[in-house]
ROZAKE-595673 format. One line per field, with one value per residue: y, z, x of N, C-alpha, C in turn; residue number from 1. Coordinates in steps of 0.2 Angstrom, whole numbers, plus 5000, padded with zeros to 4 digits. Atoms other than C-alpha are relative to their C-alpha. Layout:
N
n_v <- [Y	...]
n_w <- [Z	...]
n_u <- [X	...]
ca_v <- [Y	...]
ca_w <- [Z	...]
ca_u <- [X	...]
c_v <- [Y	...]
c_w <- [Z	...]
c_u <- [X	...]
seq <- [NUM	...]
% end
This chain:
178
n_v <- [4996	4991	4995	4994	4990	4995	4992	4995	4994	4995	4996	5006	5005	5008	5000	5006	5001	4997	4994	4995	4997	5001	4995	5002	5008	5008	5005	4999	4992	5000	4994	5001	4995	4991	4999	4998	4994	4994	4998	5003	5003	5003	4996	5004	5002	5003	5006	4998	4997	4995	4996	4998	4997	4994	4993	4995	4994	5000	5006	4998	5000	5008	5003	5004	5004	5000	5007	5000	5004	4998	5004	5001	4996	5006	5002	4999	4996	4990	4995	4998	4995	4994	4999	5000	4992	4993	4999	4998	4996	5004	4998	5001	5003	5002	5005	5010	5007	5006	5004	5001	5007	4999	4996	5005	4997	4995	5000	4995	4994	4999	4994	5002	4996	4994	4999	4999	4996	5003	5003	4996	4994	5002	5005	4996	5005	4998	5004	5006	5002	4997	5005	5007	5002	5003	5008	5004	5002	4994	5000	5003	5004	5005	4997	4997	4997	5005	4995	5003	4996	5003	5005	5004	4998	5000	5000	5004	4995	5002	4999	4999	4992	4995	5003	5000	5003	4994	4998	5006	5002	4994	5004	5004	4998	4994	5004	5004	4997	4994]
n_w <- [4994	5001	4996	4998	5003	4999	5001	4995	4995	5001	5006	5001	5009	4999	5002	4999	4994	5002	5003	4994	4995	4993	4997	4995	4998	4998	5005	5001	5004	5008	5002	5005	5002	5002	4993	4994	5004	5000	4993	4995	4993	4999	5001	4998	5003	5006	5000	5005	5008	5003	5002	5003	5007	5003	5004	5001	5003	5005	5003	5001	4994	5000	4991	4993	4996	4996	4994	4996	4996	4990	4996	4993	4995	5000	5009	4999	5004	4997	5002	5006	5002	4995	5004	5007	5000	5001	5007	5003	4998	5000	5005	5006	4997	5003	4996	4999	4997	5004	4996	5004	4998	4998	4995	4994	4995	5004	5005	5005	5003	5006	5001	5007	5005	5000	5001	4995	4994	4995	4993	4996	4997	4999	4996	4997	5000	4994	4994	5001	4995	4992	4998	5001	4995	4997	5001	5000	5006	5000	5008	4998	5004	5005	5005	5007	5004	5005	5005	5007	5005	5004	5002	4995	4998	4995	4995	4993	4997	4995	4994	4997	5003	4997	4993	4999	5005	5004	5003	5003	5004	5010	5001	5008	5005	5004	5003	5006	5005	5004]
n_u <- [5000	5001	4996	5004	5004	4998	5001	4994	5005	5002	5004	5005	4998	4998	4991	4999	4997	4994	4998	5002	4996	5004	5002	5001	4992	5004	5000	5008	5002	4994	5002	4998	4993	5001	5000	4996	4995	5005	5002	4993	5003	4997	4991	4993	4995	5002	4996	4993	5001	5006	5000	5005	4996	4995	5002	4998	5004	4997	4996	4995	4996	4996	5003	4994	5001	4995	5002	4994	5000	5000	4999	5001	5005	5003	5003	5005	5001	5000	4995	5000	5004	5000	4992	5000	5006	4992	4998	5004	5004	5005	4999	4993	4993	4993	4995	5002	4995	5000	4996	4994	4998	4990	5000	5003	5006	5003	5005	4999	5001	4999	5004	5002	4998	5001	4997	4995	5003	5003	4998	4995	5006	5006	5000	4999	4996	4997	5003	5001	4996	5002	5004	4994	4995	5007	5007	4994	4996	4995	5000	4995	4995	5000	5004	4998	5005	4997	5006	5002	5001	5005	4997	4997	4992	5000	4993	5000	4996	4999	5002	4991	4996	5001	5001	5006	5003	5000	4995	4998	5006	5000	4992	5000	5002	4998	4995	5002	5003	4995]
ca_v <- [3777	3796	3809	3824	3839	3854	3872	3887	3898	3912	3914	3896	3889	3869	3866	3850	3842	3845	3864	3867	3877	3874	3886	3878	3868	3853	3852	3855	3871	3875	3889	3890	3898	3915	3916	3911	3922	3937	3935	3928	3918	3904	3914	3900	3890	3885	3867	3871	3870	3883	3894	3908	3918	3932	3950	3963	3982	3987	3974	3986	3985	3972	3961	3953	3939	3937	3923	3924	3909	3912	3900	3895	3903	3886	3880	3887	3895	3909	3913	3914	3924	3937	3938	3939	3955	3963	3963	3961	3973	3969	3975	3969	3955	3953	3941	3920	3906	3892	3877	3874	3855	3863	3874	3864	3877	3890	3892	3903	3921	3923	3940	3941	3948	3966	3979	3984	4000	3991	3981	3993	4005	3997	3981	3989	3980	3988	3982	3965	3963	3970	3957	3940	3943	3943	3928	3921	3919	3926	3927	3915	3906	3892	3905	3913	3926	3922	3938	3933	3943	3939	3931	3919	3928	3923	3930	3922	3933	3920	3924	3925	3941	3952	3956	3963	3957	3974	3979	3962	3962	3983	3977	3965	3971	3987	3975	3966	3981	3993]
ca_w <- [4730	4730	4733	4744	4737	4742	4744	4747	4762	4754	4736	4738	4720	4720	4720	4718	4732	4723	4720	4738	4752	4770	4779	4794	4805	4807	4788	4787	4778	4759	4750	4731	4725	4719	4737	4747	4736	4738	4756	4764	4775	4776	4784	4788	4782	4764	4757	4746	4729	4731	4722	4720	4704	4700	4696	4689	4688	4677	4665	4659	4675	4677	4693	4706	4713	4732	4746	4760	4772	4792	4805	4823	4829	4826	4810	4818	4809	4823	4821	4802	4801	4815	4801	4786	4796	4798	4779	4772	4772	4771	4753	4745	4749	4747	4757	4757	4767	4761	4770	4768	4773	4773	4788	4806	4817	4801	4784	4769	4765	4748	4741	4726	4710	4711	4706	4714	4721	4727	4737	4745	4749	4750	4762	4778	4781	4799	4808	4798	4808	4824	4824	4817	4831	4842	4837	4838	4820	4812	4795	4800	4793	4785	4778	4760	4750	4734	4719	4704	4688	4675	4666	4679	4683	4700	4715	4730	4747	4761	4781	4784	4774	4784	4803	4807	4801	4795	4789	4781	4770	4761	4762	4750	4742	4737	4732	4719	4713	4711]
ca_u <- [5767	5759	5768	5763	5755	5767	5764	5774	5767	5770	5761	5753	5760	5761	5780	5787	5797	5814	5813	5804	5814	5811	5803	5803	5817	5806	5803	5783	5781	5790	5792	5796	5813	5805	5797	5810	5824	5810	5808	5825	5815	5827	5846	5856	5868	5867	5873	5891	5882	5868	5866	5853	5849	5857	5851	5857	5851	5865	5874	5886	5898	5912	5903	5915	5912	5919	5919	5928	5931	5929	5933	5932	5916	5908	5894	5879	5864	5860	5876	5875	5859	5864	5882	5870	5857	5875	5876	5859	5846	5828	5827	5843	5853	5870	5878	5872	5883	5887	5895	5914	5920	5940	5935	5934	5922	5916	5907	5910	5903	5897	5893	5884	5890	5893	5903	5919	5913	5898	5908	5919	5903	5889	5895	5896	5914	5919	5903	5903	5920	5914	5901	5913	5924	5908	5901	5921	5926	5941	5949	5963	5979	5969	5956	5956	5946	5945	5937	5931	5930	5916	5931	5936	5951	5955	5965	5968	5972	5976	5972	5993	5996	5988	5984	5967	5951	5945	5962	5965	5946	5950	5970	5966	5953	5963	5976	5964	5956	5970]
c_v <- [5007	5002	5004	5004	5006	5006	5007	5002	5005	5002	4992	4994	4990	5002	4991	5000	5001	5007	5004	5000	5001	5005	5001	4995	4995	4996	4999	5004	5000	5007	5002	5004	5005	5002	5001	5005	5007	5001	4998	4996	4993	5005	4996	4998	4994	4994	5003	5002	5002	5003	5005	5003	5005	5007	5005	5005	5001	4997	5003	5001	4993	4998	4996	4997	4998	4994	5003	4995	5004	4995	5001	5003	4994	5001	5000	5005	5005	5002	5003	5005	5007	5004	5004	5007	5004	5002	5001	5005	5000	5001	4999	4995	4999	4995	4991	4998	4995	4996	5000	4994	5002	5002	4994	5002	5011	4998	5006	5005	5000	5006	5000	5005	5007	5003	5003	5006	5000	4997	5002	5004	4997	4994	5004	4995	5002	4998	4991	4996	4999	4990	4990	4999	5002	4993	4996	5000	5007	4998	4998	4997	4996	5004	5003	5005	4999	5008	4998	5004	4993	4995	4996	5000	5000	5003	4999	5004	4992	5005	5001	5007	5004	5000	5002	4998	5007	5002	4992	5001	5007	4997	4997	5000	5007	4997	4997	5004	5006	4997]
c_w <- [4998	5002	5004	4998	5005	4997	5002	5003	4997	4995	5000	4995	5003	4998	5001	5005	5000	5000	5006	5008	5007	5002	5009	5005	5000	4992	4997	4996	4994	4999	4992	4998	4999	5009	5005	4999	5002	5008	5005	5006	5003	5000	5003	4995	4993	4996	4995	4992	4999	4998	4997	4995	5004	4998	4998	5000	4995	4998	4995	5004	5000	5007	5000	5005	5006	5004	5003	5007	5007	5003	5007	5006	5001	4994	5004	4997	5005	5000	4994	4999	5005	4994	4993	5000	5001	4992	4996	5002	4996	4993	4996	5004	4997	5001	5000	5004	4997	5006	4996	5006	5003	5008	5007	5004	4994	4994	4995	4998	4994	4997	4993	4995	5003	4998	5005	5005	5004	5006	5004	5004	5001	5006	5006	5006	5009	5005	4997	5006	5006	5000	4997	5006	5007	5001	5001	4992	4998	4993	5001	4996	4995	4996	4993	4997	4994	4995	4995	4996	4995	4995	5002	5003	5009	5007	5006	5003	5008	5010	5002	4997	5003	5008	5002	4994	4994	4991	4994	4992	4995	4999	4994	4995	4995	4997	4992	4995	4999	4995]
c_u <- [4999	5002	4996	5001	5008	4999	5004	4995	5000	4994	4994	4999	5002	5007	5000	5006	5008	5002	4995	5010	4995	4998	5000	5006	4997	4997	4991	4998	5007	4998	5003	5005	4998	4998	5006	5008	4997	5001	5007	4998	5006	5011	5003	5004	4998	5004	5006	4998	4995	5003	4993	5000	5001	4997	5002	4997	5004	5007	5007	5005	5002	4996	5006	4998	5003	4998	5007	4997	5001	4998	5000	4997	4993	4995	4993	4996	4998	5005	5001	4990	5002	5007	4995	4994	5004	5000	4993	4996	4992	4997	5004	5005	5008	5007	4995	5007	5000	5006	5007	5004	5007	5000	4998	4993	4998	4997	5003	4993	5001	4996	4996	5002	4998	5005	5005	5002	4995	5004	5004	4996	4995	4999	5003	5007	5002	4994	5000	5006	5001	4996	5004	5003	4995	5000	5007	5004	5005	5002	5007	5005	4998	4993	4999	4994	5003	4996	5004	4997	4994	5005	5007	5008	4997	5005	4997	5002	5000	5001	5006	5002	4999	4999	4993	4994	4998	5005	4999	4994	5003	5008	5000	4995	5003	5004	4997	4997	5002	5003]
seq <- [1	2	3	4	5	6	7	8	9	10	11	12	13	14	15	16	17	18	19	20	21	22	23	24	25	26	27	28	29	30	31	32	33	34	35	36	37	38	39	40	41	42	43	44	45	46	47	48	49	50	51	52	53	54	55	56	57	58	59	60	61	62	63	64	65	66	67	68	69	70	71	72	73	74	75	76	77	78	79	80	81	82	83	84	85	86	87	88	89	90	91	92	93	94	95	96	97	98	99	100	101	102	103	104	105	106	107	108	109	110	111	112	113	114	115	116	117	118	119	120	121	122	123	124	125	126	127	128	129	130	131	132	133	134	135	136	137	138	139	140	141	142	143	144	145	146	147	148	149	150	151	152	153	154	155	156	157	158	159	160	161	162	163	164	165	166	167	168	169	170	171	172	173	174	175	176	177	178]
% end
């Protein structure tokens, strides 16, 4: 049996069928990890064990790694690109989705390594919540934020400690990084 030839649209490199990314809902068009990481072309919802690389500018800084689960806005990818053009910006991503099985009508937010004042300052957390509670979703009882240090030290903030989404996101950030 032949395979079929694939090519990314962007740069035009043969890729093999393993290591292509959709470009398209329908499944015709590919785009090779460095493209499709480069261009964001694909913002929906990414299966549980993506993972893209990783960059750093500078490797001297502790990075922290965040997720936070949100619920009951439903498991749609307009919904998750409209979440990830609140946070990214067309030159720097920050934020990816990824599915979460635990959650009934949501998906987990996953920021990428960064430093602890990146993530306070640079994630523009007061419209991210404006827009969540939009689109329906909330940071509810069965939801959890989860920050992870470079050495796997974890703390957990569950969706019951706090009352607002805002308050709830610096609340316990300031809690994990005081």
């Amino acid at each position: 049996m032949k395979k079929t030839k694939l090519f990314c649209e962007d740069c035009g490199r043969e890729i093999e069928e393993k290591q292509a990314y959709p470009a398209d809902k329908m499944g015709k068009y590919f785009y090779c990890r460095k493209c499709h990481e480069k261009n964001l072309h694909y913002n929906g919802i990414h299966d549980t064990d993506y993972k893209p690389e990783q960059t750093f500018s500078d490797v001297s800084d502790l990075r922290l790694s965040l997720t936070i689960d949100i619920d009951g806005g439903g498991f749609l990818d307009s919904k998750a690109e409209k979440l990830l053009k609140t946070v990214n910006k067309s030159y720097e991503s920050h934020m990816y989705i990824v599915k979460n099985e635990r959650l009934r009508q949501g998906f987990t937010l996953v920021f990428r390594p960064m430093t602890a004042e990146s993530i306070m300052n640079d994630i523009p957390w007061d419209r991210l919540c404006r827009q969540m509670k939009e689109l329906g979703y909330d940071f509810g009882d069965n939801c959890h934020m989860r920050l992870t240090d470079e050495k796997n030290a974890v703390k957990i903030i569950s969706g019951a400690e706090v009352d607002d989404c805002g308050d709830r996101i610096i609340t316990a950030l300031d809690s994990i990084l005081l």
